[in-house]
C-alpha positions in Angstrom: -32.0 4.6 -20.5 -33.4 1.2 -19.7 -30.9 -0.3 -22.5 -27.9 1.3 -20.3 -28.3 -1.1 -17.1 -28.3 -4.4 -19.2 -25.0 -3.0 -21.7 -22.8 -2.1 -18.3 -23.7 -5.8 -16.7 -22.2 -7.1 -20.2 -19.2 -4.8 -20.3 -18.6 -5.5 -16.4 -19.1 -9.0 -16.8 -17.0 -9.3 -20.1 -14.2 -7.0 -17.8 -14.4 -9.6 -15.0 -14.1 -12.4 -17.2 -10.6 -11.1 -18.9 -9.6 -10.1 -15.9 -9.6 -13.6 -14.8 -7.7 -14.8 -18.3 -4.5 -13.2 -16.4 -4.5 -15.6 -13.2 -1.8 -18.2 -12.9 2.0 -18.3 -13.9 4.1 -16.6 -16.2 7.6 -16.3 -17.0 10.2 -15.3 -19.3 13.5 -13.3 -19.3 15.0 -9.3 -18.9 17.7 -8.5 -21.0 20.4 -7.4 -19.3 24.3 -5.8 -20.3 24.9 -9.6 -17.9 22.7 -12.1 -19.7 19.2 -12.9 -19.0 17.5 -12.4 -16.1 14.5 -15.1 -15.7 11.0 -14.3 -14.5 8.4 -15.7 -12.8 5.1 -14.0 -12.0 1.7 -15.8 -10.3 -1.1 -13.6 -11.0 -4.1 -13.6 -9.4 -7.1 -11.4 -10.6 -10.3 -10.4 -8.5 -12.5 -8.1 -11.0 -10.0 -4.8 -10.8 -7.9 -6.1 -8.9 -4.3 -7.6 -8.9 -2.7 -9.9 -7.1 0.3 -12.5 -6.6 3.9 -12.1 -6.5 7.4 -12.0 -8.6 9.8 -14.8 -7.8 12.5 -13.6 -6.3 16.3 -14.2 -7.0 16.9 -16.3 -4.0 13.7 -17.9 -5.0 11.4 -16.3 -2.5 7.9 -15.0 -3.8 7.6 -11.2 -3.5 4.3 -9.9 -3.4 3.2 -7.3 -6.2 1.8 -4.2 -4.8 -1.0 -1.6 -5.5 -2.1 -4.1 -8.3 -4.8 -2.7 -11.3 -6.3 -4.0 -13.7 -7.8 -2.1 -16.7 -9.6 -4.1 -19.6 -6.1 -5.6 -21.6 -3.7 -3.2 -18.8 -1.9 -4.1 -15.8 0.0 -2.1 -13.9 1.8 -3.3 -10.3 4.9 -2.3 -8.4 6.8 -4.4 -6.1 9.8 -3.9 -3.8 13.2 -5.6 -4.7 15.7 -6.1 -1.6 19.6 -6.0 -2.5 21.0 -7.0 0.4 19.2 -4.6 2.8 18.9 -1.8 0.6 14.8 -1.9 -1.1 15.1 -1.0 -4.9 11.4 -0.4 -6.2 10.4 -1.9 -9.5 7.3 -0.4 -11.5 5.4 -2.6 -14.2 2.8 -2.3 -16.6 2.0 -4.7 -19.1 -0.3 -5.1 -21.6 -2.0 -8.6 -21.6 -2.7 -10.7 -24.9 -3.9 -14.6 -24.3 -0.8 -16.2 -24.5 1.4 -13.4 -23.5 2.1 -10.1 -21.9 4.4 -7.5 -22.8 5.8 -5.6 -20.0 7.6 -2.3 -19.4 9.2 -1.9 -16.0 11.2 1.0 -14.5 14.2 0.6 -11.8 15.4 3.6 -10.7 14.4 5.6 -13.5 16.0 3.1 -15.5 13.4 1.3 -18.7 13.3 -1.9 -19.8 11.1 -4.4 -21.6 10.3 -8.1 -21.6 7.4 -10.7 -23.0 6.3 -13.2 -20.1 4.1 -16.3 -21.2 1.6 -18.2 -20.0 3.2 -21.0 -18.1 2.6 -24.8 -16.4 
């Protein structure tokens, strides 16, 4: 029992310190039936927690909701307006050190993209 207390310090502090390996930019593309949709994500991590935004089409930040973080996981939502009409995006992503690979959902609609650590 007295070996427990010091091993859950380590795994908490080694979950805080990946959870901070997510904070800053990242972008990449969606594929779309249109061409590619580019995107930008700021990430900001706070032990469990997510935060930070998507950059919007007209540039805009939008801020990431509900934002988890569990040991390599993310999962966020955010809300997406189209010209006065709110179309709610899900995410989760699975986060390497120079990548993440993200599923999304829109309207019960899947898709996948890879954003990267950017400047």
């Amino acid at each position: 029992m007295k070996l427990f207390a010091p091993v859950a310090a380590l795994l908490l502090l080694a979950v805080s310190a990946f959870a901070a390996d997510v904070d800053g930019k990242w972008t990449g593309s969606v594929h779309t039936d249109n061409g590619d949709f580019p995107v930008t994500f700021n990430f900001k991590a706070d032990g469990a927690m997510l935060s930070g935004s998507m950059a919007g089409p007209d540039g805009g930040d939008i801020a990431i909701k509900d934002g988890m973080i569990d040991g390599a996981n993310i999962s966020f939502w955010l809300n997406l307006d189209l010209g006065g009409n709110a179309l709610k995006l899900t995410y989760k992503g699975v986060v390497a050190t120079d990548q993440i690979k993200i599923s999304g959902d829109a309207a019960g609609m899947p898709f996948e993209f890879v954003v990267k650590r950017g400047a």
